[in-house]
Jmol script that loads the backbone (N, CA, C; Angstrom):
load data "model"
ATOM      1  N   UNK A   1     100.672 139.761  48.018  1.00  0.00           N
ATOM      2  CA  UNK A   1      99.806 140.872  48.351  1.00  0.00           C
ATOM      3  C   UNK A   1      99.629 140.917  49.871  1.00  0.00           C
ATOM      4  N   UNK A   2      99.659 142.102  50.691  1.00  0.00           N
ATOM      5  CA  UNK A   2     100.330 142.551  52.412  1.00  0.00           C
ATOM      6  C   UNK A   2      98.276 142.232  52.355  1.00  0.00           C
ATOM      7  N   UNK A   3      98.596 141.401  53.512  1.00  0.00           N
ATOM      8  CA  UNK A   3      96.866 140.864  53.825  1.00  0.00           C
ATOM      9  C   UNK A   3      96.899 141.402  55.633  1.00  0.00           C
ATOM     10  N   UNK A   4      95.403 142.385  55.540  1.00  0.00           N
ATOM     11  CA  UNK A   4      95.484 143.333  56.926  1.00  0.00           C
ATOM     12  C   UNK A   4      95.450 142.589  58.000  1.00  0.00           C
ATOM     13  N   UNK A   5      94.970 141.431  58.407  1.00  0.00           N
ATOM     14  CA  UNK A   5      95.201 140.600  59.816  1.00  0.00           C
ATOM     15  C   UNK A   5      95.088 139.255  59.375  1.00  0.00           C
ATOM     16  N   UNK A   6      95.635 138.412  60.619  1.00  0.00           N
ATOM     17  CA  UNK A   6      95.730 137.167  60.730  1.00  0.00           C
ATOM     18  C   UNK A   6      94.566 136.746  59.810  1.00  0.00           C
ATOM     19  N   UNK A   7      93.442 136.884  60.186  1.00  0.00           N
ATOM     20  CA  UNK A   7      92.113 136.328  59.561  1.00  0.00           C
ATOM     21  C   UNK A   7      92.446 136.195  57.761  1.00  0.00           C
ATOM     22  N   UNK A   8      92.304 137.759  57.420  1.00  0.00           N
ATOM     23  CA  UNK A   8      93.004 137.577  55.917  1.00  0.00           C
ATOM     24  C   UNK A   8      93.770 136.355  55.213  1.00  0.00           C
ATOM     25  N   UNK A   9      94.867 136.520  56.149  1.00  0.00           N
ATOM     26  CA  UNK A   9      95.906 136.085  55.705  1.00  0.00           C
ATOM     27  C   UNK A   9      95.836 134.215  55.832  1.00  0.00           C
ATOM     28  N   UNK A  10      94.971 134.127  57.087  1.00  0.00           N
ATOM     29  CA  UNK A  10      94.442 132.341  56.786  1.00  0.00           C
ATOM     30  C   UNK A  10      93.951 131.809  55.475  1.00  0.00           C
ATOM     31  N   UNK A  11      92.832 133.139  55.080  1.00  0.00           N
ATOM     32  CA  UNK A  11      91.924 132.614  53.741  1.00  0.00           C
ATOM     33  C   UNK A  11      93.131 132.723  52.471  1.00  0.00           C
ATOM     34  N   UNK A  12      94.320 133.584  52.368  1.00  0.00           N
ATOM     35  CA  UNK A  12      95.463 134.154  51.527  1.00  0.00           C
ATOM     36  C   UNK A  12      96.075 132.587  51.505  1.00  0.00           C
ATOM     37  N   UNK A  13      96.534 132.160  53.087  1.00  0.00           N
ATOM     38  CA  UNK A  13      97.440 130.761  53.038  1.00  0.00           C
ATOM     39  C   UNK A  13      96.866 129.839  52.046  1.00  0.00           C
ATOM     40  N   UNK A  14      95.893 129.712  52.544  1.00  0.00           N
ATOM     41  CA  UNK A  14      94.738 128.481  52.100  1.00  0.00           C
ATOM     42  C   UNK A  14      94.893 128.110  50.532  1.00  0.00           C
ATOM     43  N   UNK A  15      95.151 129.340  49.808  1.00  0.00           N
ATOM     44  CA  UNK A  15      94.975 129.534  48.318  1.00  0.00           C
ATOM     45  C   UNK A  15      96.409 129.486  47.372  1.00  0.00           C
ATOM     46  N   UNK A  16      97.257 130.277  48.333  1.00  0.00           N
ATOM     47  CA  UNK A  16      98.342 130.468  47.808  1.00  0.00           C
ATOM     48  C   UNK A  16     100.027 129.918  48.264  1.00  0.00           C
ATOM     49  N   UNK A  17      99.946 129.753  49.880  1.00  0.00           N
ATOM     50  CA  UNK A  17     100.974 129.188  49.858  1.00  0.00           C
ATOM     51  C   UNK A  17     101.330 127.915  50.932  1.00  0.00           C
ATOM     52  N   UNK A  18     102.518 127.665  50.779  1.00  0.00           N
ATOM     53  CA  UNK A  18     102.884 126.117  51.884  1.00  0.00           C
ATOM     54  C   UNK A  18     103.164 125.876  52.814  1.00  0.00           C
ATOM     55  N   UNK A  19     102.536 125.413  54.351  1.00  0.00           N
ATOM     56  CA  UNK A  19     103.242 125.665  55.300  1.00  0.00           C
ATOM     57  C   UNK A  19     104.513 125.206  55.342  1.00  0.00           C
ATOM     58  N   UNK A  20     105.238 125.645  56.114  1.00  0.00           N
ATOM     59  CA  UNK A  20     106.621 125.116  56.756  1.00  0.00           C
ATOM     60  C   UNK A  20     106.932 124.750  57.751  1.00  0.00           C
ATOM     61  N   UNK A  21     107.711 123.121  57.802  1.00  0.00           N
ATOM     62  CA  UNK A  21     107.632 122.713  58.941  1.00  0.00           C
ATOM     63  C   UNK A  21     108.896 122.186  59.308  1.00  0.00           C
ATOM     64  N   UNK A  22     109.344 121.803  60.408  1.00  0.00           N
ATOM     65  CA  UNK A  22     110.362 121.660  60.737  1.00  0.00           C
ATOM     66  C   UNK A  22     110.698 120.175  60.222  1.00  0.00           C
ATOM     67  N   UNK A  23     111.729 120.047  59.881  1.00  0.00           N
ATOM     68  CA  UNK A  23     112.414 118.915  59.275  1.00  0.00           C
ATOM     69  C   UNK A  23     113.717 118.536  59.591  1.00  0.00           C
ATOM     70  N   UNK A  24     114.101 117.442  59.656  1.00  0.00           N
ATOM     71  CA  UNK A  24     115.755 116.782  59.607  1.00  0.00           C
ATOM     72  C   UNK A  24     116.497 117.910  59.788  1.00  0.00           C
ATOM     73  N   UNK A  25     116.621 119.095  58.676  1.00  0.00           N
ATOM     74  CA  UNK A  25     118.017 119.420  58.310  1.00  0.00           C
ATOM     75  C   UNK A  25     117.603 121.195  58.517  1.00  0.00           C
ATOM     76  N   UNK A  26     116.172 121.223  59.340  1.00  0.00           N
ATOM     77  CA  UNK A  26     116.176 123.002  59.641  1.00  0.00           C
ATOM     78  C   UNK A  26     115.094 122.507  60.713  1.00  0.00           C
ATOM     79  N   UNK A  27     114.909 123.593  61.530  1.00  0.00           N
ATOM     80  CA  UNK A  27     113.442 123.495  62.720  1.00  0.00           C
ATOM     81  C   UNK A  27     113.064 124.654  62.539  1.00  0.00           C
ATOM     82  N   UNK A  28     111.843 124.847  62.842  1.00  0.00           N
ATOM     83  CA  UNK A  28     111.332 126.210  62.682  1.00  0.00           C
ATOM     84  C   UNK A  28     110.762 126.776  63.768  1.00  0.00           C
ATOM     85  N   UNK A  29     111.612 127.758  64.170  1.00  0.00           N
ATOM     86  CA  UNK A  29     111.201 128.078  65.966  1.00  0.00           C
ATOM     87  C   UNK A  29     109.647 128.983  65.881  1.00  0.00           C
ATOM     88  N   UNK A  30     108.724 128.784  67.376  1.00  0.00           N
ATOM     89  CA  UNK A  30     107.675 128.842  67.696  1.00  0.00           C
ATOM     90  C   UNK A  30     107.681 130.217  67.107  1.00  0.00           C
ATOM     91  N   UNK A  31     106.494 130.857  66.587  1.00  0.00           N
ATOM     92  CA  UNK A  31     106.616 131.986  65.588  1.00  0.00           C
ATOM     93  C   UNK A  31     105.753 132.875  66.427  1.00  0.00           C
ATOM     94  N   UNK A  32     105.647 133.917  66.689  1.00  0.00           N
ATOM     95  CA  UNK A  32     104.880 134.776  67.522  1.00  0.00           C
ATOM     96  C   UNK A  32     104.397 136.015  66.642  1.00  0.00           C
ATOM     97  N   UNK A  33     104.953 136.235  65.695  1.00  0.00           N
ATOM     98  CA  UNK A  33     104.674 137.622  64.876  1.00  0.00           C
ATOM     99  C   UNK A  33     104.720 137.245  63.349  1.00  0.00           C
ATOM    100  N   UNK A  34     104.520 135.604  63.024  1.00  0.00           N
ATOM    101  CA  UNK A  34     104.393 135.096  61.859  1.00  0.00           C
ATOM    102  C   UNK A  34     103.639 134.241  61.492  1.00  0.00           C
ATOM    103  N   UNK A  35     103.803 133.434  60.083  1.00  0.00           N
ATOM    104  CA  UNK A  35     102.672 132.456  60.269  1.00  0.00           C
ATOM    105  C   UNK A  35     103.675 131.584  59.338  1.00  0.00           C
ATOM    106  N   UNK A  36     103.314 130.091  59.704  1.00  0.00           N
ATOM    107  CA  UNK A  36     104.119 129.388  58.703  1.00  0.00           C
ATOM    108  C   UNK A  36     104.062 129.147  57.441  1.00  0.00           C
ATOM    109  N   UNK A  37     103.990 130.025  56.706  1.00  0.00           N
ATOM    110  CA  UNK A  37     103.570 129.968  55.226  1.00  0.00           C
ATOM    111  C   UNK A  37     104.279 130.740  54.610  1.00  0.00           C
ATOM    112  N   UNK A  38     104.803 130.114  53.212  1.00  0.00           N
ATOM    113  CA  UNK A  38     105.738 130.696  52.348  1.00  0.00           C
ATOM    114  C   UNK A  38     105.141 130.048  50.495  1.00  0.00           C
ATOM    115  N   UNK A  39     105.458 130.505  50.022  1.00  0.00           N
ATOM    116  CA  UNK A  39     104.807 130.462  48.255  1.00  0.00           C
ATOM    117  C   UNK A  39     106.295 129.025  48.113  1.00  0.00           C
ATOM    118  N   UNK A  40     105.515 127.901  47.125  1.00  0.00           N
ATOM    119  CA  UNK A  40     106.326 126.619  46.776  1.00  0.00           C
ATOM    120  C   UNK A  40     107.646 126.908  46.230  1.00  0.00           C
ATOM    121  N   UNK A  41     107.641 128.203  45.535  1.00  0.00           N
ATOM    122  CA  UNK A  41     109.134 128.746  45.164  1.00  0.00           C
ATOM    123  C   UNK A  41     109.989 128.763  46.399  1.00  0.00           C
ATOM    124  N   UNK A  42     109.301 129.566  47.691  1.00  0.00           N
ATOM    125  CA  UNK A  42     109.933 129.882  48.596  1.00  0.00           C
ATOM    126  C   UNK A  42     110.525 128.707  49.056  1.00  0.00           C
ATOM    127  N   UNK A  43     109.621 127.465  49.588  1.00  0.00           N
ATOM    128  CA  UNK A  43     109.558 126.528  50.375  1.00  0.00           C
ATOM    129  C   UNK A  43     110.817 126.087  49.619  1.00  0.00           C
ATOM    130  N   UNK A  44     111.063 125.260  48.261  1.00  0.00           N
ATOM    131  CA  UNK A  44     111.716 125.095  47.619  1.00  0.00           C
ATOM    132  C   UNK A  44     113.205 125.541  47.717  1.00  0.00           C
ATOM    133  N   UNK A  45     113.468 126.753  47.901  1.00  0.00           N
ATOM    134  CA  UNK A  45     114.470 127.720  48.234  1.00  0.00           C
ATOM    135  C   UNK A  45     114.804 127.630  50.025  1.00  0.00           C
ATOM    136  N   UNK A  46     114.486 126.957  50.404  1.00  0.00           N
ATOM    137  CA  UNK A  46     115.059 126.936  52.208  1.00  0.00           C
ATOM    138  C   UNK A  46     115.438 125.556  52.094  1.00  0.00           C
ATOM    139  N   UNK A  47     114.756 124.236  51.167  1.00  0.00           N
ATOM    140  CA  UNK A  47     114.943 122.920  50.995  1.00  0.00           C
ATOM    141  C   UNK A  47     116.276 123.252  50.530  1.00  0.00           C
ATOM    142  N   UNK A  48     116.539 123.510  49.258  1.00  0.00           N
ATOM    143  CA  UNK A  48     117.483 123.419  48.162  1.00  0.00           C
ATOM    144  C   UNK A  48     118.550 124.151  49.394  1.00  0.00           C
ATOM    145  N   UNK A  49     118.798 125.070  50.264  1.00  0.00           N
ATOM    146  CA  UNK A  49     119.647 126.007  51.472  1.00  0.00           C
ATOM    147  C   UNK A  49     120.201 124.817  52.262  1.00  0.00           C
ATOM    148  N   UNK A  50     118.775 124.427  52.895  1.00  0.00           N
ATOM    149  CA  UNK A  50     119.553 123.471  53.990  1.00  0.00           C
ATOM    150  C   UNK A  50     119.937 122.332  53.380  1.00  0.00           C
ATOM    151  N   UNK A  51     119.861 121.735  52.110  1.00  0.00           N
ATOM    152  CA  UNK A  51     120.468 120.722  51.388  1.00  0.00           C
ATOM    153  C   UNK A  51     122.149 120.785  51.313  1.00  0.00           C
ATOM    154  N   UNK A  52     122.076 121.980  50.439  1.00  0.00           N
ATOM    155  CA  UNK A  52     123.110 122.449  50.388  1.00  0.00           C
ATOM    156  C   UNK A  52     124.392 122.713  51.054  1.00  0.00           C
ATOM    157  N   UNK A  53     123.881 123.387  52.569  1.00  0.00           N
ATOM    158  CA  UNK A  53     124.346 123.542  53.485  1.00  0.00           C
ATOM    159  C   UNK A  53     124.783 122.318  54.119  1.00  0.00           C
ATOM    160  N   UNK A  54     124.110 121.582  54.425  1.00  0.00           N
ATOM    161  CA  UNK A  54     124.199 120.263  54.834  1.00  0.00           C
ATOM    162  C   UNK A  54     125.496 119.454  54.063  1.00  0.00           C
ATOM    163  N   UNK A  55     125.380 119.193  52.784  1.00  0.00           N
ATOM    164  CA  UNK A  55     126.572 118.542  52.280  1.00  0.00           C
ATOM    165  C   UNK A  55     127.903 119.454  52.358  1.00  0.00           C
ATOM    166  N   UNK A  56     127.488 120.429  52.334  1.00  0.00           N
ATOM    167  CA  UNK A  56     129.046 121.322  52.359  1.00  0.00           C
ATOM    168  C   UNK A  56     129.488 120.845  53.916  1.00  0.00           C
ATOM    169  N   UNK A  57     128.862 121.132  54.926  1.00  0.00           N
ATOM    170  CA  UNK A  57     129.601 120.028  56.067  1.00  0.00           C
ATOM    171  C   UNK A  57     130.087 118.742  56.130  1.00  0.00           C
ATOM    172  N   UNK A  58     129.141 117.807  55.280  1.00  0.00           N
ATOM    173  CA  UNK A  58     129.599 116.821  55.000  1.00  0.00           C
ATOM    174  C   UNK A  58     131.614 116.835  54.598  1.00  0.00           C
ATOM    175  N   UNK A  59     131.316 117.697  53.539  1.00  0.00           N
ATOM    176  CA  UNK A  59     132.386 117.732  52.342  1.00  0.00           C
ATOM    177  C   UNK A  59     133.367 118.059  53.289  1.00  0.00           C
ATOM    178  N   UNK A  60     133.432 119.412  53.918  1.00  0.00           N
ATOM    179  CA  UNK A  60     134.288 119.753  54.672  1.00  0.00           C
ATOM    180  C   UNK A  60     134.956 119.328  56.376  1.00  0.00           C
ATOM    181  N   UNK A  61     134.073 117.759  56.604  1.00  0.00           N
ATOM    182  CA  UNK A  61     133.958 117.291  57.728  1.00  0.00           C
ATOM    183  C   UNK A  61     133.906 118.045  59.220  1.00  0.00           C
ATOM    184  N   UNK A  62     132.212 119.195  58.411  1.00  0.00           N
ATOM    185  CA  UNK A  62     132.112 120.047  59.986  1.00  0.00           C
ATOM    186  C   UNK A  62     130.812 119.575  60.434  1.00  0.00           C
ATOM    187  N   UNK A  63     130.476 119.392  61.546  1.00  0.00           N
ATOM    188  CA  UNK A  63     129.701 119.449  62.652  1.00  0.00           C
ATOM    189  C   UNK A  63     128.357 119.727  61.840  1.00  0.00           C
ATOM    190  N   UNK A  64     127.451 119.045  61.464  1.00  0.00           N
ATOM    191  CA  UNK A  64     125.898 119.877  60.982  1.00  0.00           C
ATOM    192  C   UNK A  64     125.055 120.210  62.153  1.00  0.00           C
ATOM    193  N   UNK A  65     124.983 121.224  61.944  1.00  0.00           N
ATOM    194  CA  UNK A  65     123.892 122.178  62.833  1.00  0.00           C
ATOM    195  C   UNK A  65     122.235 122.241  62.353  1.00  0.00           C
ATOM    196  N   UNK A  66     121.562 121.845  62.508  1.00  0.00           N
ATOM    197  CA  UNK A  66     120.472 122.499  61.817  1.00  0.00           C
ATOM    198  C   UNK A  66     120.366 124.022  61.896  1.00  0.00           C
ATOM    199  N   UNK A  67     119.514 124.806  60.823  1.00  0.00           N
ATOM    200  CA  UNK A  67     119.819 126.228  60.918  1.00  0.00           C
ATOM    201  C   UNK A  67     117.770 126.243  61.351  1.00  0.00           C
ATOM    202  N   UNK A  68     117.400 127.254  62.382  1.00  0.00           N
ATOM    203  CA  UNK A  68     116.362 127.703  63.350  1.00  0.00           C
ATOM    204  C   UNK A  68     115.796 128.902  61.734  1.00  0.00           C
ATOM    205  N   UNK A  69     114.440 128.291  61.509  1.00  0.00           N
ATOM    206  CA  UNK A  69     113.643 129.428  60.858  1.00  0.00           C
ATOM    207  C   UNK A  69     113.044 130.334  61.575  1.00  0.00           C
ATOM    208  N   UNK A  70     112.943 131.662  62.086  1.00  0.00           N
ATOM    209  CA  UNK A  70     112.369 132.532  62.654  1.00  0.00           C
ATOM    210  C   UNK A  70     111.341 133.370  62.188  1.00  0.00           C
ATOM    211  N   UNK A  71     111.123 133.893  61.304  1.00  0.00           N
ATOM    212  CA  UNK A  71     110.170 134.360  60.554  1.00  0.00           C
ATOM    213  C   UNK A  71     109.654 133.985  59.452  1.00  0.00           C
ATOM    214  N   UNK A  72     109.106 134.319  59.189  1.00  0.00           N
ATOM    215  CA  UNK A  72     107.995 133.861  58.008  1.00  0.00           C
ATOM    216  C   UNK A  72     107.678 134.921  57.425  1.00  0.00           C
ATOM    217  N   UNK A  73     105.838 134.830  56.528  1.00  0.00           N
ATOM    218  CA  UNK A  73     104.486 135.316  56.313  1.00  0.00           C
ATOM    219  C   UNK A  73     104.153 136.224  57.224  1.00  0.00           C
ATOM    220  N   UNK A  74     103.701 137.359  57.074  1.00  0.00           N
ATOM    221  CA  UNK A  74     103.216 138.593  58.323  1.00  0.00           C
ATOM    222  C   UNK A  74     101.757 138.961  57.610  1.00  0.00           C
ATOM    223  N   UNK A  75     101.096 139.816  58.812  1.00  0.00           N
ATOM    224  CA  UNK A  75     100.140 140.470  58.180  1.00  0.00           C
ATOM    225  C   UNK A  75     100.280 141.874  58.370  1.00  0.00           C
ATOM    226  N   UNK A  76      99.567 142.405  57.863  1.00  0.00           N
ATOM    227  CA  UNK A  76      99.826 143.929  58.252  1.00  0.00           C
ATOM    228  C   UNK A  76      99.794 144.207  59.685  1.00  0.00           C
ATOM    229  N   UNK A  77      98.761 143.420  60.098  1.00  0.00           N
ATOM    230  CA  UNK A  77      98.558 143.978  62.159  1.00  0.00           C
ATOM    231  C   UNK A  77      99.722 143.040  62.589  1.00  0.00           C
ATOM    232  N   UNK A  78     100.553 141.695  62.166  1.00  0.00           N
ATOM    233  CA  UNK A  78     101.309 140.983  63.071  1.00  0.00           C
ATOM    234  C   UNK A  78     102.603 142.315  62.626  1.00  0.00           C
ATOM    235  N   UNK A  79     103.065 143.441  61.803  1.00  0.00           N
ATOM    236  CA  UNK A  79     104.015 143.901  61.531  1.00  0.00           C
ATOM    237  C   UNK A  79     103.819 144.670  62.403  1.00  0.00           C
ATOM    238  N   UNK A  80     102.729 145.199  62.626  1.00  0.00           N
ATOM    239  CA  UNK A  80     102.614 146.432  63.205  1.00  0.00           C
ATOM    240  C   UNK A  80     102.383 145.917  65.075  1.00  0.00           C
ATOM    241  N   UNK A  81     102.496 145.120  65.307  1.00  0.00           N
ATOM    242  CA  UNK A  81     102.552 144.755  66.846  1.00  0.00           C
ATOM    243  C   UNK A  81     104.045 144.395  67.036  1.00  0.00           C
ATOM    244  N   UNK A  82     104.334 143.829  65.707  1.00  0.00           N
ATOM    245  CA  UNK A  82     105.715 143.641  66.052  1.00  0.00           C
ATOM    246  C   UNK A  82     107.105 145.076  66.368  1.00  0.00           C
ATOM    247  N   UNK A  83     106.149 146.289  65.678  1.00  0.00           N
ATOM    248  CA  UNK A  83     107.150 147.445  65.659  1.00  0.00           C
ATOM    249  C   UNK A  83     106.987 148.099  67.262  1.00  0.00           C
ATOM    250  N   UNK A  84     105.593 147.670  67.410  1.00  0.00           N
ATOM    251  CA  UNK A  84     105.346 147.934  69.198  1.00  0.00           C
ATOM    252  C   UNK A  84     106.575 147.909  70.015  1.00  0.00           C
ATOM    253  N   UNK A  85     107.124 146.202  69.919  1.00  0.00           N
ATOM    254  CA  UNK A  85     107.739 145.338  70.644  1.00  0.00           C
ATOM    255  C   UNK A  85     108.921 145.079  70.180  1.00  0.00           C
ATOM    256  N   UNK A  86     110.105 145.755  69.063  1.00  0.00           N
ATOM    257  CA  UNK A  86     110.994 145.429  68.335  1.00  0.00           C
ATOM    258  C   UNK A  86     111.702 146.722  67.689  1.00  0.00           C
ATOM    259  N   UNK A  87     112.727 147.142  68.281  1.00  0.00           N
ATOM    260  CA  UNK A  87     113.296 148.687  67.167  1.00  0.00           C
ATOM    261  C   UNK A  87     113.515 148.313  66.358  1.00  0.00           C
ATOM    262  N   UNK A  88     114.005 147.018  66.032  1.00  0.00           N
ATOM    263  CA  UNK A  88     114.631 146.427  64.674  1.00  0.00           C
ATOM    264  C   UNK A  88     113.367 146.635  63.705  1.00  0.00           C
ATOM    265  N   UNK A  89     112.102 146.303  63.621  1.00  0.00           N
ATOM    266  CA  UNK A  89     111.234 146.136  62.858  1.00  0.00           C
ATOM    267  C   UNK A  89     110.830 147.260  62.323  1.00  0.00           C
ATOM    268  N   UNK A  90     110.583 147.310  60.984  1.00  0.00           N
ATOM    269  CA  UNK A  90     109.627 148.114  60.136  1.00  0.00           C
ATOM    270  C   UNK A  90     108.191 148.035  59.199  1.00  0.00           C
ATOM    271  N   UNK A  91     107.458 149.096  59.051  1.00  0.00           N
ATOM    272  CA  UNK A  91     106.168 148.831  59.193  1.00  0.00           C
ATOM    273  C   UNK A  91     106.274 148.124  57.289  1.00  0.00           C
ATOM    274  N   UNK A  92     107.454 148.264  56.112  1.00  0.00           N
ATOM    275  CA  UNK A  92     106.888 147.917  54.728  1.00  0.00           C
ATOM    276  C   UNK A  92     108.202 147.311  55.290  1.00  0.00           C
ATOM    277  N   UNK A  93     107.778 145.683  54.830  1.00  0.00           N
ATOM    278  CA  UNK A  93     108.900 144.666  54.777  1.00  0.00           C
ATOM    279  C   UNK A  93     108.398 143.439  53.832  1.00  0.00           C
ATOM    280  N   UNK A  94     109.198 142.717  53.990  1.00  0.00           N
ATOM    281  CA  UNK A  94     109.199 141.429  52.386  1.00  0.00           C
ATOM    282  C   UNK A  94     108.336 140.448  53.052  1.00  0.00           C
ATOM    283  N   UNK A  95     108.074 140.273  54.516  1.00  0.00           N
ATOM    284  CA  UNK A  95     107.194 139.391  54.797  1.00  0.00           C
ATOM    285  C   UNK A  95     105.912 139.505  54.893  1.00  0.00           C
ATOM    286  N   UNK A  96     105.758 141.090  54.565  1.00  0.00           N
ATOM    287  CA  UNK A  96     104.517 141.077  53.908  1.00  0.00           C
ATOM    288  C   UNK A  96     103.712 140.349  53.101  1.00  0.00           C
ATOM    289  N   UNK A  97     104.773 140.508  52.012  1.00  0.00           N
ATOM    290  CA  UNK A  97     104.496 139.887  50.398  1.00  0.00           C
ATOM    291  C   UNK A  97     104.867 137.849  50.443  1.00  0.00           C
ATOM    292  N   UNK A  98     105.203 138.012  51.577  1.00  0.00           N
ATOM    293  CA  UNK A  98     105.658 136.236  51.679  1.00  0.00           C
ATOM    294  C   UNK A  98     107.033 136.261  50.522  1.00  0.00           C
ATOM    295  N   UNK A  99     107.783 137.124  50.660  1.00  0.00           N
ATOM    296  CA  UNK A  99     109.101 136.815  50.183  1.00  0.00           C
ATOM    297  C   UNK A  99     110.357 136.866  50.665  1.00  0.00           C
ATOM    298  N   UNK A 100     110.163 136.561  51.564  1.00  0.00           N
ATOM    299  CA  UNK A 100     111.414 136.402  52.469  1.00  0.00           C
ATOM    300  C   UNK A 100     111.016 135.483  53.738  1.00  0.00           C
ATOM    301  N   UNK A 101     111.961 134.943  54.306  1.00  0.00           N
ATOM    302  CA  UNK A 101     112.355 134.016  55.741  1.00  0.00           C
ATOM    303  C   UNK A 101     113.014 134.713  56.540  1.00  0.00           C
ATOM    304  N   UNK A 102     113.461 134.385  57.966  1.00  0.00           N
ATOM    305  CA  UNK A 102     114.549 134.756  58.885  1.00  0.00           C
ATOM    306  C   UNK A 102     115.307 133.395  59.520  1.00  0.00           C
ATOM    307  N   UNK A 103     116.581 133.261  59.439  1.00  0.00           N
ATOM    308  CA  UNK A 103     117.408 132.554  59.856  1.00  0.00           C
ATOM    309  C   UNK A 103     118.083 133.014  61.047  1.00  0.00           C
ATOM    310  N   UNK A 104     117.661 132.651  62.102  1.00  0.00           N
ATOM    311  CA  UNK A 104     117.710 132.752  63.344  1.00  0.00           C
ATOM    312  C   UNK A 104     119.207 133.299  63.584  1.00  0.00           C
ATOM    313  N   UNK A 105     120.463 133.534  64.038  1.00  0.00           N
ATOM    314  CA  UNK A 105     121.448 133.821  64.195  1.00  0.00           C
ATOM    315  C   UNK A 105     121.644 133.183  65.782  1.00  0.00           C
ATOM    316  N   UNK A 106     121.197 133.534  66.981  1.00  0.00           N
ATOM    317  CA  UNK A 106     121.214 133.304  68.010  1.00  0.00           C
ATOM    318  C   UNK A 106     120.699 132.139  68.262  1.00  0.00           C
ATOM    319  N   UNK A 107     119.936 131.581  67.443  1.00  0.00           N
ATOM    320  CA  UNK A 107     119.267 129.888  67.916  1.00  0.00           C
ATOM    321  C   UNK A 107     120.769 129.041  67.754  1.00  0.00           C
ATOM    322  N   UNK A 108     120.815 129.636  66.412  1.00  0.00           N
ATOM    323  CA  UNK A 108     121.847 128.524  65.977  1.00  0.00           C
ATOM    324  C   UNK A 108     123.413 128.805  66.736  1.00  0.00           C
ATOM    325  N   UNK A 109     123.654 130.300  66.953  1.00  0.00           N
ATOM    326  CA  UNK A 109     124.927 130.444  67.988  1.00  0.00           C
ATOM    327  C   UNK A 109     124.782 129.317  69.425  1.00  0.00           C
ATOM    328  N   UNK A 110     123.786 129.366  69.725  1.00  0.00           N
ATOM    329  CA  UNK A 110     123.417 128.677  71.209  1.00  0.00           C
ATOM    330  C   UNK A 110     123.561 127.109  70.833  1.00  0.00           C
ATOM    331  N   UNK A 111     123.323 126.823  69.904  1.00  0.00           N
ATOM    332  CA  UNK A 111     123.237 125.077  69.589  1.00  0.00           C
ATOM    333  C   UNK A 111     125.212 124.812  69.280  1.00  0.00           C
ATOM    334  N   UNK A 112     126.122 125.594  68.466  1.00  0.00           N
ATOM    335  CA  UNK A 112     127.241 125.712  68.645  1.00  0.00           C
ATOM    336  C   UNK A 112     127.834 125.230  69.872  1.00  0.00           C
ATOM    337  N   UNK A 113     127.250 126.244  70.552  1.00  0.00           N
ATOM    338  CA  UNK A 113     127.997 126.044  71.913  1.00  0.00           C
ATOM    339  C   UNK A 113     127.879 124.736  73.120  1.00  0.00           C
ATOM    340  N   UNK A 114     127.189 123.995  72.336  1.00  0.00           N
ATOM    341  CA  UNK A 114     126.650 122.966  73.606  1.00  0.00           C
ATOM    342  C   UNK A 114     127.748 121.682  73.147  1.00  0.00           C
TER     343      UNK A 114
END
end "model"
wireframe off; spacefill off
backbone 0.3
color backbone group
């Protein structure tokens, strides 16, 4: 349920879902238009990703990268500051509802290259 500001959405975390934190096999970059919270299904579902991900390098003897979480949990006002500051963004999206993540693309291009 899309909770109207940060404030909301603290008392929403509190009740309903898990923060996320950076670990071994993902980091979760500094969040500016999110909050670290995702429902135990979710959390579950980025574990079981970077698990996954992880042994398939193994298997295939490539390089493990950790993969950069970028988004999260929104509130209605962090969406709507974000459309301020972002063409990409729109005002009805899944991080409303805490069902969806963002996997950085450019964190992880930049860690490639070093």
């Amino acid at each position: 349920m899309p909770q109207s500001d940060n404030a909301a959405l603290e008392a929403f975390e509190l009740k309903y879902l898990l923060e996320v934190k950076t670990d071994s096999l993902y980091k979760v970059h500094k969040l500016r238009y999110s909050r670290l919270y995702i429902p135990a299904k979710g959390l579950l579902f980025i574990n079981d990703l970077a698990r996954s991900y992880y042994f398939k390098c193994l298997t295939d003897t490539l390089k493990y990268i950790p993969f950069t979480i970028s988004s999260l949990t929104r509130s209605k006002q962090s969406v709507s500051d974000l459309v301020d500051n972002n063409a990409n963004a729109v005002l009805n999206n899944a991080h409303l509802r805490s069902k969806t993540f963002d996997i950085s693309y450019r964190t992880f291009y930049k860690d490639v290259l070093k």
